[in-house]
C-alpha positions in Angstrom: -11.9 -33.0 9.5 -14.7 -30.8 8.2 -14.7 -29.0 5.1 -16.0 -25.4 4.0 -16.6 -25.9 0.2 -17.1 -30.0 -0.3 -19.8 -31.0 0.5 -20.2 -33.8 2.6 -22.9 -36.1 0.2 -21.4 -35.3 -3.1 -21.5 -38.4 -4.8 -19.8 -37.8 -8.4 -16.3 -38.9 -8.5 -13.7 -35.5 -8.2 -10.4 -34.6 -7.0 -11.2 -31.8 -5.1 -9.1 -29.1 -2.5 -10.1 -26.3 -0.9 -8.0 -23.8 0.1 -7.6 -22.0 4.0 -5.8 -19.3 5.3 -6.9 -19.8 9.0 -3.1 -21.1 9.9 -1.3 -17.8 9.5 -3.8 -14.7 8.7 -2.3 -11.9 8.3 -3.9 -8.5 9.3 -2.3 -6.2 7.1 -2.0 -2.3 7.0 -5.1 -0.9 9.4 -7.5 1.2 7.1 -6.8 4.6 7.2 -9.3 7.6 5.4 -8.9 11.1 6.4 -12.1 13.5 6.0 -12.4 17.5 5.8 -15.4 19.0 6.0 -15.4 22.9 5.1 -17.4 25.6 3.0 -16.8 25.4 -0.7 -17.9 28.8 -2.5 -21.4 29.8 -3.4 -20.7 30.0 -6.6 -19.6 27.2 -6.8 -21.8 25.0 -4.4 -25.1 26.4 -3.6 -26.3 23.1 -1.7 -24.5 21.0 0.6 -22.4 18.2 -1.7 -21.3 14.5 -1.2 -18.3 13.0 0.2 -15.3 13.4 -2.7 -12.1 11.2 -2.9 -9.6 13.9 -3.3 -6.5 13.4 -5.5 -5.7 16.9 -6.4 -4.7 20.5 -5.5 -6.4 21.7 -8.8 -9.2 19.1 -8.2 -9.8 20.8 -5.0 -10.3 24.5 -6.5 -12.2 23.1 -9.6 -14.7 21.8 -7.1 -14.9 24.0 -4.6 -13.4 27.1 -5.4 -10.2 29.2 -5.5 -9.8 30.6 -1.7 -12.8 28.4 -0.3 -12.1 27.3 2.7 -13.1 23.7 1.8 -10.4 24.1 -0.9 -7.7 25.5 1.5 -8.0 23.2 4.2 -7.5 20.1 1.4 -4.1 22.0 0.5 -3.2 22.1 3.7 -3.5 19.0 4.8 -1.7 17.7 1.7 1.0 19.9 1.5 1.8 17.8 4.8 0.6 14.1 3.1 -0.4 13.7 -0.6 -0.2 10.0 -0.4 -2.8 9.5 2.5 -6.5 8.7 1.3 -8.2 12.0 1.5 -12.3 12.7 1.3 -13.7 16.1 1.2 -17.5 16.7 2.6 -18.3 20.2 1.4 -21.0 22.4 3.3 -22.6 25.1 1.7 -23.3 28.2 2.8 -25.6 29.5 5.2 -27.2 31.8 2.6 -29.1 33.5 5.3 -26.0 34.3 7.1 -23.0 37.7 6.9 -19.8 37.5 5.1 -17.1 39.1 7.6 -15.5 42.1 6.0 -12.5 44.3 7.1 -10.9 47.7 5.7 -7.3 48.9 4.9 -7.0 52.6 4.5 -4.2 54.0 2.9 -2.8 57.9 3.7 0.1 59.0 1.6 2.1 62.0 3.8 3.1 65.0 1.6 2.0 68.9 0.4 0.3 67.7 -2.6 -3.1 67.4 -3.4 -4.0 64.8 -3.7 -0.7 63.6 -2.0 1.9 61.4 -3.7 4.6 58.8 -2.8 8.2 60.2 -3.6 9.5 56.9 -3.4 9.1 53.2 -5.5 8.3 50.4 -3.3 6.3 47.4 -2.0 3.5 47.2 0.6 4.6 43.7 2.2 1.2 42.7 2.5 0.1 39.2 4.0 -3.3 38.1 4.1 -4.1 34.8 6.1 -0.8 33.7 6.2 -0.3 34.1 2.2 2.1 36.4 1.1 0.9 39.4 -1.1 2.9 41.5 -2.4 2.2 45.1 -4.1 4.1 47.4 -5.6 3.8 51.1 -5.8 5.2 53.8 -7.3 6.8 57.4 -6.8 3.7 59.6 -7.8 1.3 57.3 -6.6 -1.5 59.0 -4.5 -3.5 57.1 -1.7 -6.4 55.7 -4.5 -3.5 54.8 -7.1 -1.9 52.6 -3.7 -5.6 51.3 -3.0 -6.4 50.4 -6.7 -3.1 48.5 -7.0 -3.8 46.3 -3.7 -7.3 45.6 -5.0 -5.5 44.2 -8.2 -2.8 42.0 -6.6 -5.6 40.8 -4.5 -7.9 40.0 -7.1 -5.1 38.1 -9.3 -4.1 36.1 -6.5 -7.1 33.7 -6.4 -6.3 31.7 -3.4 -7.0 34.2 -0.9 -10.0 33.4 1.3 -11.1 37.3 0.5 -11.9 39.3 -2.1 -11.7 43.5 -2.2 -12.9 46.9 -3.5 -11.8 50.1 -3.3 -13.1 53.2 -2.7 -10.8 57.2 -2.1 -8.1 55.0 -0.8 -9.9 52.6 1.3 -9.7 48.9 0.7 -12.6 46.9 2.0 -11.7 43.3 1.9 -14.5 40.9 2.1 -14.6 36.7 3.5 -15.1 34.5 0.2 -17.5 32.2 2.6 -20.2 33.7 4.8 -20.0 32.9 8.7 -17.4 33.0 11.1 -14.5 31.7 9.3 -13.9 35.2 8.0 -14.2 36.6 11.7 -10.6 37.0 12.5 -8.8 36.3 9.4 -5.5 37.7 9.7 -4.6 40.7 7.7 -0.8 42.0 8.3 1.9 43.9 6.6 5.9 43.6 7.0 5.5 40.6 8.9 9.2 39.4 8.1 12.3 40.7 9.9 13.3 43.7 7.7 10.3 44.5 5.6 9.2 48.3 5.7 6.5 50.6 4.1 7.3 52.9 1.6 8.5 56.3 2.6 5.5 58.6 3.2 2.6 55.6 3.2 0.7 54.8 6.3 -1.9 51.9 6.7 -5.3 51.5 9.5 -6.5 48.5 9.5 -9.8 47.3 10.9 -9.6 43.7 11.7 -12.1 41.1 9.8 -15.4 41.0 11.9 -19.1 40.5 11.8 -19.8 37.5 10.1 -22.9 35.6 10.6 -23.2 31.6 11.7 -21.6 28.8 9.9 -24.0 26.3 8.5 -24.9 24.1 11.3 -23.5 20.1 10.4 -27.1 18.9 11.9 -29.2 20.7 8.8 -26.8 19.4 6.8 -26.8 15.6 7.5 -23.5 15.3 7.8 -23.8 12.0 10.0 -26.0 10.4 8.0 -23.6 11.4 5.0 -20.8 10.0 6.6 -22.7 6.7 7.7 -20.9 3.7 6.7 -17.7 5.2 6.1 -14.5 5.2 8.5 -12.7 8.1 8.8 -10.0 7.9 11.3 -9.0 11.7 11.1 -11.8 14.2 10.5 -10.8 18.0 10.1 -13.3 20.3 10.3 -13.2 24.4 9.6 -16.4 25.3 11.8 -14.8 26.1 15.5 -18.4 27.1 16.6 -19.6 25.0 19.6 -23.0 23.6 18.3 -20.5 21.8 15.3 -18.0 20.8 17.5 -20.3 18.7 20.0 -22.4 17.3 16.9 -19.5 15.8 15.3 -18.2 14.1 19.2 -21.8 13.1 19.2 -20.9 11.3 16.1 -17.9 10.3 16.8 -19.6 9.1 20.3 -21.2 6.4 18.6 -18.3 5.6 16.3 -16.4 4.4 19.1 -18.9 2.1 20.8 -18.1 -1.4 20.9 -21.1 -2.4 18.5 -19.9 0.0 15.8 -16.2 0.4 16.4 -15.3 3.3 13.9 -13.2 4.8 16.1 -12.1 8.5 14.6 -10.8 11.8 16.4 -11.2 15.2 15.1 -9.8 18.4 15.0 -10.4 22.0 14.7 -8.2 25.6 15.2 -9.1 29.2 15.7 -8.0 31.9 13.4 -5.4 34.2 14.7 -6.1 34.2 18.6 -3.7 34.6 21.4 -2.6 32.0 24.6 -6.2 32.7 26.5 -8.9 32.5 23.4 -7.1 29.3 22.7 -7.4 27.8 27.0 -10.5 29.5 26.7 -11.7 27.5 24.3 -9.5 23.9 25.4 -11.2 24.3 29.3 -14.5 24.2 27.5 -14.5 21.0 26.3 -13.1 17.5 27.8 -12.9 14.6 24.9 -10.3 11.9 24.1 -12.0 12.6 20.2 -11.9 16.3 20.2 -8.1 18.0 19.3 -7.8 21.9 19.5 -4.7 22.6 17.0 -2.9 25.1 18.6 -0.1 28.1 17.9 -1.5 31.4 18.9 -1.1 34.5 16.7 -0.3 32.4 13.8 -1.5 34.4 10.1 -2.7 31.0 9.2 -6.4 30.8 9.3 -7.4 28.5 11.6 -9.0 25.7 9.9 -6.0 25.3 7.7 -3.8 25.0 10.7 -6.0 22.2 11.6 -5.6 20.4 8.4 -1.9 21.0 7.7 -1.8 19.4 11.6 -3.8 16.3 10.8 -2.0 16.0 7.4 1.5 15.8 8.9 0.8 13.2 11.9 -1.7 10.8 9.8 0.6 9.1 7.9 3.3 8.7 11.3 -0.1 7.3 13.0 -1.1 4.7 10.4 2.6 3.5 10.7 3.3 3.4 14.5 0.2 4.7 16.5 2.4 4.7 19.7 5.5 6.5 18.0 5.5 10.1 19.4 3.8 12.8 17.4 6.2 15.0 18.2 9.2 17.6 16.3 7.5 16.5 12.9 7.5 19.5 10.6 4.3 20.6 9.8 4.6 22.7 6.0 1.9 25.5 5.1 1.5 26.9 8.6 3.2 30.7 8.7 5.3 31.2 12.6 3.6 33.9 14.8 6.4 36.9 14.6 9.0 36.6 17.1 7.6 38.7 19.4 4.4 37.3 19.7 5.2 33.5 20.0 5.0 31.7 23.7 7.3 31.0 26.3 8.0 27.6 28.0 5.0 29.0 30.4 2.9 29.5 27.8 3.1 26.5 26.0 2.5 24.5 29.6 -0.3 26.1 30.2 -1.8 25.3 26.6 -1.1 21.7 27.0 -2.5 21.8 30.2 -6.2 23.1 29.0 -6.0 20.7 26.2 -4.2 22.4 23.3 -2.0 20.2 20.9 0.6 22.5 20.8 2.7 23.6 17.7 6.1 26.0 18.1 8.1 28.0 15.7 11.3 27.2 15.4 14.1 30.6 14.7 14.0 30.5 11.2 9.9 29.9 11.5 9.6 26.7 10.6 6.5 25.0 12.4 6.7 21.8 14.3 4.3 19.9 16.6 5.7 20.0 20.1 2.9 17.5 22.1 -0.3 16.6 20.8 -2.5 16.1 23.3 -6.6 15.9 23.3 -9.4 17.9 25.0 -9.7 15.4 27.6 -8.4 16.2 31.1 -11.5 14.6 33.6 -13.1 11.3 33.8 -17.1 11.0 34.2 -16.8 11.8 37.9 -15.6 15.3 37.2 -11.8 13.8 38.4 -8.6 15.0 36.8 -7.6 12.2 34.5 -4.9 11.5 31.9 -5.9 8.5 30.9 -6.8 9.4 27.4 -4.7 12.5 27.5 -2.1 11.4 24.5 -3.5 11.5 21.0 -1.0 8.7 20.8 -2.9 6.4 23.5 -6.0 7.0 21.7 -4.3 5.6 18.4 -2.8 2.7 20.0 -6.4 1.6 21.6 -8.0 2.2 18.7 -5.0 -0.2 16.7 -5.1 -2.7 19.2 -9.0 -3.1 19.1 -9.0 -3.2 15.5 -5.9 -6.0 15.1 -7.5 -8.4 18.3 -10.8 -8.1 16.5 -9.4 -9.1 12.7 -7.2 -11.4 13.6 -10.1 -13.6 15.5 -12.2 -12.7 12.5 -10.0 -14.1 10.1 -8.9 -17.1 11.9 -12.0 -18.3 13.7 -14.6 -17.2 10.8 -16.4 -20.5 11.4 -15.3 -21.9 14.7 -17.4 -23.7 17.3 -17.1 -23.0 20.8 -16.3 -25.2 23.8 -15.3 -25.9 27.1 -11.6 -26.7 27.9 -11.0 -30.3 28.6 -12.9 -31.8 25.8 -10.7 -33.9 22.9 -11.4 -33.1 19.1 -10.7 -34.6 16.6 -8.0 -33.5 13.2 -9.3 -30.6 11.4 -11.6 -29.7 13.9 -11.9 -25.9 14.7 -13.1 -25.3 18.3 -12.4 -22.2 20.4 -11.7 -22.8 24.0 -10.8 -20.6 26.6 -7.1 -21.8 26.9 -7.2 -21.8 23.5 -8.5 -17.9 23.4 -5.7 -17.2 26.1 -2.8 -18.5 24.0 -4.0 -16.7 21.0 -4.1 -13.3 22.9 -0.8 -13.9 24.4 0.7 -14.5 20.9 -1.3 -11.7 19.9 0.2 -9.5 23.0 3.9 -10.4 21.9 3.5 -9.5 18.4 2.2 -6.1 19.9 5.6 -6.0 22.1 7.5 -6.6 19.4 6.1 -3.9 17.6 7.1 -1.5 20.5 3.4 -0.9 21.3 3.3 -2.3 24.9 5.3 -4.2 27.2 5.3 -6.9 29.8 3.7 -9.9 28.1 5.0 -11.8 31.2 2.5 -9.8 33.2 -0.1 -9.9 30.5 -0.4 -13.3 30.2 -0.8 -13.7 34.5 -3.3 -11.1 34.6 -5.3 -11.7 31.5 -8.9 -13.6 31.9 -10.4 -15.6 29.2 -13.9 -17.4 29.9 -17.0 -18.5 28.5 -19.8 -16.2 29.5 -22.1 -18.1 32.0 -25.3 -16.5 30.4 -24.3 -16.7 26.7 -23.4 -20.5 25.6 -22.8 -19.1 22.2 -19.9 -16.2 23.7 -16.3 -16.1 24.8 -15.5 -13.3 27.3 -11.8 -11.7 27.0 -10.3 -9.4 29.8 -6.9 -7.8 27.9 -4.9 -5.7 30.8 -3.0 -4.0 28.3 0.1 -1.9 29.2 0.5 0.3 26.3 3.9 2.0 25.8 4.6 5.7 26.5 6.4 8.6 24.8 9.4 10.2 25.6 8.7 13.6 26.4 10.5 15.0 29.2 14.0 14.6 30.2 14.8 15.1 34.1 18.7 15.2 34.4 20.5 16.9 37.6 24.1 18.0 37.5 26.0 18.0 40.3 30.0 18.7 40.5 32.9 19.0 43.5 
């Protein structure tokens, strides 16, 4: 029997026990951190900032600022999960780049001059999926109307826009320079019912011309992130230099000598069924998730955080339970009219879209999450890593095998099979490695995350590496479980 603590010349009469928990380790929970990584306002942040444990809604604007987009992504995501462990990286400002603007111009019909409303009543307006509402007044003329939307959208500080107003034109104006203001939706009577006023009319020109985003690679943001897991990253950027830098990241992450395996996700704002396959056919990773509902007034880099923020927490639980019919809160349904068929959702999934639906009464709900990754390195259609859900389990699995030897076989030797040790001894063997990933394998069964341990255990290889002396080689044939998605039922009758 060898011991860890005694040492085995001490001399000086002692009663001495040591204690082990190589018998029955436990793994525990998997660590689980979520990250976002968005703009904060100038104002606010003029440099880029350090990662920040998030425990707040109010913490969140104090920080970063009222309508940021760094500030709305972190209420998104925990409007969905305010118990998961949430880190916030923000990115300032390119300062050298345009802040997207849009205009609203108001005409008020009538013989006046300057015109007036003959009616009270209230301009329905929505502004990135955040309800506005204005009132207005009989008498009111076109400037009164603009002057009163300029207040309610000043006094409503969460708004990714500010405005001015000028002889009944409204300019509206992104909080954060770049694209994230490209595209922000702007709309009016978006609910079943909702009317203008008698008499009032509104143009709108659509958010556009913002500059760049600020690029992730000026900013460090790997070498920020170094050392730290993140097993969910949400970012706001959807431009394509950001995108590849963080799977470039994330690359490394899930390499067997670093083994920090994370996925990410992004969204567009607004956009209909092609920008959205557009965008999906472009890339092809088992780390990269497009969040998808087209023509949604969310802004896109919220949806991606309120998606993250409802499956995290059904992830850490079960990786291989189905992400799918969860609720997702703080995403605003596309209006009837505009949302997709059956068709239409197939051929999202099938560019890579993890796809979210409206239910009738608008709720939002993830239908199938799926990843970017649709060919292998050959340029072959492949599905292997198709499932968000396979990419958790892998990731799980590696995690538990590699703990649990950790914790058990801390200080183990290493021998052949055949040889006889003595009590106490710890030696690794190969038939000793085999029984321990077959227990392994039926804990995994039992927890409904694969199956067939029968053929596990006949297929699995376990050897010592004939050019290391000092290394055990392990070949797991997993078969992980899959999801119940599709029902195929035939009815037939006399």
């Amino acid at each position: 029997m060898t011991f860890n603590e005694i040492p085995a010349d001490n001399m000086y009469p002692i009663f001495a026990t040591e204690f082990g928990g190589s018998m029955s380790p436990k793994v525990g929970a998997m660590p689980w951190k979520n990250l976002i990584i968005g703009q904060p306002l100038l104002s606010k942040m003029s440099e880029n900032g350090s990662l920040t444990l998030i425990t707040s809604d109010e913490q969140a604007d104090a920080l970063f600022g009222a309508g940021s987009q760094l500030a709305l992504m972190i209420k998104a995501f925990r409007k969905n999960s305010k118990s998961m462990e949430l880190w916030a990286l923000p990115i300032a400002d390119d300062s050298t780049s345009a802040a997207a603007t849009g205009t609203l111009t108001f005409t008020v019909a009538g013989t006046g001059s300057p015109a007036t409303l003959a009616v009270n009543g209230t301009i329905r307006l929505m502004i990135s999926g955040q309800s506005c509402p204005v009132n207005v007044a009989a008498g009111d003329s076109a400037s009164d109307v603009a002057g009163k939307v300029v207040a309610a959208i000043t006094a409503k500080t969460s708004l990714p826009v500010t405005a001015s107003a000028s002889s009944g034109v409204v300019t509206l104006t992104a909080k954060n320079k770049g694209g994230f203001g490209n595209g922000l939706d702007i709309r009016w009577n978006h609910n079943q019912g909702e009317t203008l006023p008698d008499g009032l009319s509104i143009a709108l020109v659509a958010m556009a011309n913002g500059g760049a985003d600020p690029q992730f690679d000026d900013a460090n943001v790997a070498q920020t992130c170094a050392g730290n897991w993140f097993n969910m990253i949400v970012i706001g950027s959807s431009e394509a230099d950001n995108i590849a830098y963080i799977k470039e990241m994330l690359d490394v992450r899930w390499t067997a000598m670093v083994q920090q395996t994370g996925v990410m996700c992004f969204s567009l704002n607004g956009g209909n069924e092609s920008a959205f396959t557009t965008k999906a056919n472009a890339l092809n990773s088992q780390e990269i998730v497009l969040a998808a509902l087209p023509k949604s007034p969310t802004s896109g880099a919220e949806k991606a955080s309120a998606l993250f923020g409802c499956v995290a927490p059904k992830a850490l639980n079960d990786p291989a339970a189905p992400l799918h019919n969860w609720a997702v809160a703080g995403v605003v349904a596309p209006k009837r009219d505009d949302r997709e068929d059956p068709d239409g959702n197939n051929r999202l999934l099938k560019s890579g879209c993890a796809l979210m639906v409206a239910a009738d009464d608008g709720s939002v709900f993830t239908s199938r999450i799926v990843t970017t990754y649709k060919r292998n390195a050959q340029g072959v259609q492949d599905d292997s890593f198709l499932q968000l859900e396979t990419v958790l389990t892998l990731s799980y699995l590696r995690w538990y095998w590699n703990n649990y030897l950790a914790g058990k076989y801390a200080h183990a030797k290493l021998a052949p099979d055949g040889s006889k040790f003595g009590a106490g001894q710890q030696v690794m063997t190969p038939s000793l490695g085999k029984a321990e990933l077959i227990a392994c394998y039926e804990k995994w069964e039992e927890a409904g995350l694969v199956y067939d341990s029968k053929g596990f255990a006949e297929n699995l290889v376990v050897e010592l590496d004939p050019n290391d002396p000092y290394a055990m080689n392990f070949l797991i044939p997993v078969h992980l479980v899959k999801q119940f998605f599709v029902s195929k039922s035939k009815i037939v009758h006399d």
